[in-house]
C-alpha positions as CSV (number, residue, x, y, z in Angstrom):
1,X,78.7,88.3,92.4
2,X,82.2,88.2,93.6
3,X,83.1,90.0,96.7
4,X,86.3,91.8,96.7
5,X,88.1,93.8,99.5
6,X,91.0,95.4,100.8
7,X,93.6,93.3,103.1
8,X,96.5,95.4,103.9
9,X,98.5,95.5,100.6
10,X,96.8,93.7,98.8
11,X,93.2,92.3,97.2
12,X,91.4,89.7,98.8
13,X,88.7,87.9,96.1
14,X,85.6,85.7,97.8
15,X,83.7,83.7,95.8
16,X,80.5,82.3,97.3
17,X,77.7,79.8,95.6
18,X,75.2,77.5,97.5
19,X,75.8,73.8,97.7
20,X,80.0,74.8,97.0
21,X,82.7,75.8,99.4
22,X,83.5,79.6,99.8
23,X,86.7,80.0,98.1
24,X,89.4,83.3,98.6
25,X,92.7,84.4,97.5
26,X,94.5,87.4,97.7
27,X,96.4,89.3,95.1
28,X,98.3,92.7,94.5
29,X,96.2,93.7,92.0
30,X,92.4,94.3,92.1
31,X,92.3,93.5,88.4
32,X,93.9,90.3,89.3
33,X,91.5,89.4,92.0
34,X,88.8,90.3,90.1
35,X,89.6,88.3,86.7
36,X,90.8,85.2,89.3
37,X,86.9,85.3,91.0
38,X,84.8,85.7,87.5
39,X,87.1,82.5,86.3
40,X,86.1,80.5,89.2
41,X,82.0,81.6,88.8
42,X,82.8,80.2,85.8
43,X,84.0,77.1,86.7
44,X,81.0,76.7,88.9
45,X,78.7,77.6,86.8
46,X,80.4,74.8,84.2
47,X,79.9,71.9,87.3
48,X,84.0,71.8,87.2
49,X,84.5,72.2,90.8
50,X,83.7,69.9,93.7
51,X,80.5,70.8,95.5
52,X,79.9,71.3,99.1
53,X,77.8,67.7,99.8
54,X,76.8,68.9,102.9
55,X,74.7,71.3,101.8
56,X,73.2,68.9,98.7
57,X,72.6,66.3,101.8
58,X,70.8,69.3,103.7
59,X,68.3,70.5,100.8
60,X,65.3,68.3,99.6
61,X,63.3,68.0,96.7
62,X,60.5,69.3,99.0
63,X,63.3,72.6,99.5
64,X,63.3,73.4,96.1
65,X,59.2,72.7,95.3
66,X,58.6,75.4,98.1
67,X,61.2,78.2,96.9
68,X,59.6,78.0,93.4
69,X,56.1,77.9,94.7
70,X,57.4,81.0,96.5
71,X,59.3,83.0,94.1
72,X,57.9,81.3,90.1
73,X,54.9,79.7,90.9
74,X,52.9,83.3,91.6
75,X,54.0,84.8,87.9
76,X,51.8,82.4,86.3
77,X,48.6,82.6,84.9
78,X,47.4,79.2,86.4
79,X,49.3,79.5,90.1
80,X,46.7,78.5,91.6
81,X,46.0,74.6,89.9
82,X,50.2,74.5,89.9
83,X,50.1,75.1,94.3
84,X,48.0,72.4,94.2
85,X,49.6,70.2,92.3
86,X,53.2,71.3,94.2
87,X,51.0,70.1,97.2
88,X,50.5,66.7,96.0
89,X,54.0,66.5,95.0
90,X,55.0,67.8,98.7
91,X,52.9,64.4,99.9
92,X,54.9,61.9,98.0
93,X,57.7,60.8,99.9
94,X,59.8,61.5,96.7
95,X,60.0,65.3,98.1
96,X,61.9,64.0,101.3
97,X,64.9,62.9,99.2
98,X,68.3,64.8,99.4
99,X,69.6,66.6,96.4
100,X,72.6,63.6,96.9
101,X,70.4,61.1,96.9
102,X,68.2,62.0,94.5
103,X,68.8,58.9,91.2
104,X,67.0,58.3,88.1
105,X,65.5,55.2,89.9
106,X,63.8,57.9,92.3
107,X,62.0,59.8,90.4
108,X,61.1,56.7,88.0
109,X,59.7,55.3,91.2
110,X,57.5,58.6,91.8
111,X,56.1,58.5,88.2
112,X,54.7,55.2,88.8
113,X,53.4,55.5,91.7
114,X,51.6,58.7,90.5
115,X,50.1,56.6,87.4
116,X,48.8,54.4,89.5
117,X,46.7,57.1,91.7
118,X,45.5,60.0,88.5
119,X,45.3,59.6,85.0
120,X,48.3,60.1,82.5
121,X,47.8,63.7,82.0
122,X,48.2,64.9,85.4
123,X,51.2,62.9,85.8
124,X,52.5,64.4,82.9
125,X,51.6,67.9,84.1
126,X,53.6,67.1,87.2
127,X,56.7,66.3,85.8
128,X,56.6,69.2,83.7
129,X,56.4,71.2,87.1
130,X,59.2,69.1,88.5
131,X,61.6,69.6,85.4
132,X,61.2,73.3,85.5
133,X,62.2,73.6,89.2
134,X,65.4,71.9,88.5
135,X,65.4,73.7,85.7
136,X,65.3,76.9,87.7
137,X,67.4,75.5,90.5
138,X,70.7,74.7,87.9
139,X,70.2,78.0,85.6
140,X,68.7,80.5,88.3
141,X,69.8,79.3,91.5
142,X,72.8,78.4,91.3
143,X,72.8,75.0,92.8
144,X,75.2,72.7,92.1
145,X,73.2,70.2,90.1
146,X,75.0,67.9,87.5
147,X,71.9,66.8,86.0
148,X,68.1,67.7,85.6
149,X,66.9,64.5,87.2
150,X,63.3,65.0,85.2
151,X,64.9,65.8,81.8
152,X,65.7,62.4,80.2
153,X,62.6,60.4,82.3
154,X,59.7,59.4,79.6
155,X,56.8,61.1,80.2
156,X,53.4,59.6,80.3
157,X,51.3,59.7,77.1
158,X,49.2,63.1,76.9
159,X,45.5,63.0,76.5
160,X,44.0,62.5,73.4
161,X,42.6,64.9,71.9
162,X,39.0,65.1,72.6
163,X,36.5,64.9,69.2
164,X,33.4,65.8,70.8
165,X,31.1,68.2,68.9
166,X,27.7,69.8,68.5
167,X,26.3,66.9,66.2
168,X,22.5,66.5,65.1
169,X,20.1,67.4,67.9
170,X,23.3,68.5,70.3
171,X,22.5,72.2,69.7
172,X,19.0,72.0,69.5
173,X,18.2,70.1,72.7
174,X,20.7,72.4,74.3
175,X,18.8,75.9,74.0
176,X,16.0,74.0,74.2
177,X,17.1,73.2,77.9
178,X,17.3,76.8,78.7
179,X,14.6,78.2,80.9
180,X,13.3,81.0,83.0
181,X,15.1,79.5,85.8
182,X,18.3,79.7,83.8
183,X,21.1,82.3,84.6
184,X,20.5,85.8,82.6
185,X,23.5,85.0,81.1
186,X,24.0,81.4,79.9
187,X,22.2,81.8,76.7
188,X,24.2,85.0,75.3
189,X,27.5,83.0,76.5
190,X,26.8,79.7,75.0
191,X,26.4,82.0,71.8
192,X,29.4,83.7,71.9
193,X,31.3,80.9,72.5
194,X,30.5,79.4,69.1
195,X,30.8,82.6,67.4
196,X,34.3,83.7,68.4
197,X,36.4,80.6,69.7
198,X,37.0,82.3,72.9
199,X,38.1,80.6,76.0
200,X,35.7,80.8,79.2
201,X,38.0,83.0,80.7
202,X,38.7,85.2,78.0
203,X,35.1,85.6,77.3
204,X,34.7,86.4,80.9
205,X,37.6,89.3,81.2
206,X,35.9,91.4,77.8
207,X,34.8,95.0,78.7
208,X,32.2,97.0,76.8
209,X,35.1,99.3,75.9
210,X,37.0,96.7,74.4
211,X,34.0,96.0,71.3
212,X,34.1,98.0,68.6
213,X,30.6,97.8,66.8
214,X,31.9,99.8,64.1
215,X,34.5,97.5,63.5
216,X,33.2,94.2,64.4
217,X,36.0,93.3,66.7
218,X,36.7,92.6,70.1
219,X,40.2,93.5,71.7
220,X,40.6,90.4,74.0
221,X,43.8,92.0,76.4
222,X,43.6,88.5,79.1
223,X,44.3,85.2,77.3
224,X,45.8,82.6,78.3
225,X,49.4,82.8,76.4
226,X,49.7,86.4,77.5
227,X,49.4,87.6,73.8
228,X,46.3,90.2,73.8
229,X,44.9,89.8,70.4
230,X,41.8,91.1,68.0
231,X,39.3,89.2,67.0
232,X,36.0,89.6,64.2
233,X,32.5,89.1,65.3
234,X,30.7,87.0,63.1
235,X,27.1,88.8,61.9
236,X,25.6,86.8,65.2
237,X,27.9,87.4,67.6
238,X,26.9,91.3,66.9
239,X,23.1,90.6,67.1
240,X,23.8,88.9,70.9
241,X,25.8,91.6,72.0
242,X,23.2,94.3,70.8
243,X,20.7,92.5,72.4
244,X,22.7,92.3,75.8
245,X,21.8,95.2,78.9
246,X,24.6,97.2,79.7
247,X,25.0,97.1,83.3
248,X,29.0,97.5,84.4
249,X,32.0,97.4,82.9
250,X,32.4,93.8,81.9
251,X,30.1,92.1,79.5
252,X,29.7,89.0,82.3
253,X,29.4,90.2,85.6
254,X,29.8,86.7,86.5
255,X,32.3,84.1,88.2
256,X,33.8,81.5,86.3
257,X,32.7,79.1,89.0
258,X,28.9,80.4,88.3
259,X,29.1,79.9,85.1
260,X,31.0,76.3,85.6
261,X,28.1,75.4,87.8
262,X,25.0,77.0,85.0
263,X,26.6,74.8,82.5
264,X,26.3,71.4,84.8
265,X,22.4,71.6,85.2
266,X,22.0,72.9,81.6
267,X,23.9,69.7,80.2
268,X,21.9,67.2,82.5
269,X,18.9,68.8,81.9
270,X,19.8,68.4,77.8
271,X,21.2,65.0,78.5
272,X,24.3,65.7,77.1
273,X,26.0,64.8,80.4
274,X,30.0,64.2,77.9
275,X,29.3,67.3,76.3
276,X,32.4,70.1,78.0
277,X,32.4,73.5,77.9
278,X,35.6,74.0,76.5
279,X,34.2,71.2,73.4
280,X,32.7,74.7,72.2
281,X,35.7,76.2,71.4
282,X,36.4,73.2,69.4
283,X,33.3,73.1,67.5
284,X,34.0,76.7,66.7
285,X,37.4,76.7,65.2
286,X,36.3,73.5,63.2
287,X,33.6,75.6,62.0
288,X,35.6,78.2,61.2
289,X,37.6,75.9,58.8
290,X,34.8,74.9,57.1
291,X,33.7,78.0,56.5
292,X,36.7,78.5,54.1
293,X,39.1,80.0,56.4
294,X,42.6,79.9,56.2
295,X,44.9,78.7,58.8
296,X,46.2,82.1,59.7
297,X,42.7,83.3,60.0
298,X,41.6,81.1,62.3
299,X,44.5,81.0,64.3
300,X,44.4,85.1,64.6
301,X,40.6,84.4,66.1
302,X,41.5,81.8,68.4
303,X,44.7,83.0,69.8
304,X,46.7,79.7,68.7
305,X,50.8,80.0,68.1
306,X,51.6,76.8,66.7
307,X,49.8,75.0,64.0
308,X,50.0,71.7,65.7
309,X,48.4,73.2,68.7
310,X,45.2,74.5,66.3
311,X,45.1,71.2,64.6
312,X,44.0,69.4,68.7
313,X,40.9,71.6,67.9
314,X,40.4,71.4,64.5
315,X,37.7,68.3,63.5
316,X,35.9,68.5,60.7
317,X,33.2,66.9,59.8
318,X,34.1,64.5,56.9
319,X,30.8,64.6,55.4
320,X,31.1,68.2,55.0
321,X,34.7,67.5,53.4
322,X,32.6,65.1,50.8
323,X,29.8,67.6,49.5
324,X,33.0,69.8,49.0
325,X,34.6,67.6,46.7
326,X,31.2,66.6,44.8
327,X,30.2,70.0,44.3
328,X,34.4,70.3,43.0
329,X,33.7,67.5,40.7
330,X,30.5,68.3,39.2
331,X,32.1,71.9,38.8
332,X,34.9,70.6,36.6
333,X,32.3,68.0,34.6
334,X,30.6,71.0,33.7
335,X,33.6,72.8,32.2
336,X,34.8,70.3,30.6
């Protein structure tokens, strides 16, 4: 905001952004000072005046990482994996360049050298970080930034994604690994993560209060998009939860780390050491859709936004597709 004052007779304006000049001018009228200072936030904010390059010699990349791990990074679900990945980023001597030095060869340079020490996708989920603070810096901040230096740079190729399901003897030899020694709690889980598509931590967050029996539904309030949703409980998913002591508030009374380190020993005691807990939520959208759901329906269960997203969990068994269409074709023989 402008600042605008009294000097003597007349009406001084200031106008004062980071990384540009302060710039003042007096005028008889307030109206006049006024309208003058709005027109030259606007040329700022446009890039049309010259910037101080002092201050874009005296601010890093490393500046601007550490005001949005400050200020952006703790509104986020995931703010803790993003500080660590702003730390790696603070160890590359990218983050030591000045805002005037800072090229298209630069951060180029800092992609590859990235690719060459982790794996595609957490290079990619860097850069993403790094656009966003530039981002931030131009629209938010007010520094004067010509360009996003991230925004035009190719970004590695995402992961694939993964295919893995519950095939033949998957699900068998895992329950079949469960023991006494197991945690209370791994069986009903493992269950429930089938049944409903949830994620770990949405499972995790679910309060008693939030199950209606009546209704067969769960109100799932903490997910990951921030978009608190409804879900049905398949006829299974009931019987767990029925079978389940009430002891607390939460359904789990356990850490995601606990369960993170449960799932380890049960999978190498099944020896199905490539099987992931998240590849549950997978094989339960896919066999949602071949139940006969609809693409609304499952995304309304599993909390996904954009088709395209759903379709990265969708994999359906082609065989499955095959009876469909024989038991289709011997339907229409018969009619005809």
């Amino acid at each position: 905001m402008p600042t605008i004052r009294r000097r003597g007779d007349n009406w001084q304006a200031q106008v004062r952004r980071v990384g540009y000049p302060p710039l003042s001018k007096s005028f008889p009228a307030k109206a006049d000072a006024l309208a003058w200072a709005r027109d030259k936030e606007r040329s700022i904010d446009r890039a049309e005046l010259p910037t101080d390059t002092k201050e874009m010699k005296r601010l890093t990349v490393a500046d601007l990482l550490k005001r949005y791990e400050q200020e952006i990074t703790p509104q986020k679900r995931g703010a803790v994996f993003e500080r660590s990945r702003i730390r790696q980023m603070l160890a590359h001597r990218m983050s030591q360049t000045s805002l005037s030095n800072l090229s298209g060869a630069t951060v180029t340079q800092y992609r590859d050298d990235r690719l060459k020490v982790v794996k595609p996708p957490s290079v990619r989920r860097e850069l993403v970080i790094l656009r966003h603070v530039f981002e931030i810096a131009i629209r938010e901040w007010g520094l004067p930034i010509r360009q996003n230096p991230f925004k035009r740079l190719r970004l590695p190729q995402d992961s694939r994604p993964r295919e893995r399901r519950l095939v033949g003897e998957d699900e068998s030899q895992l329950y079949a690994a469960l023991s006494d020694r197991s945690s209370w709690y791994l069986r009903p889980f493992l269950v429930l993560l089938v049944e409903t598509a949830m994620r770990r931590g949405e499972l995790l967050a679910i309060r008693w209060r939030d199950i209606d029996f009546d209704a067969c539904t769960v109100q799932i309030l903490k997910t990951k998009n921030g978009h608190p949703r409804r879900i049905p409980l398949t006829p299974k998913a009931l019987k767990t939860l029925h079978s389940m002591t009430r002891d607390g508030e939460k359904v789990f009374r356990v850490t995601a780390n606990a369960v993170r380190l449960a799932w380890e020993r049960l999978r190498t005691r099944a020896s199905l050491e490539d099987l992931r807990l998240h590849d549950l939520r997978h094989e339960a959208v896919s066999r949602f859709f071949e139940a006969g759901l609809s693409v609304p329906e499952v995304a309304l269960i599993s909390g996904h936004r954009e088709p395209r997203m759903l379709a990265r969990y969708t994999h359906l068994q082609p065989e499955l597709i095959a009876r469909k269409l024989e038991r289709g074709t011997a339907r229409d023989e018969s009619n005809s």
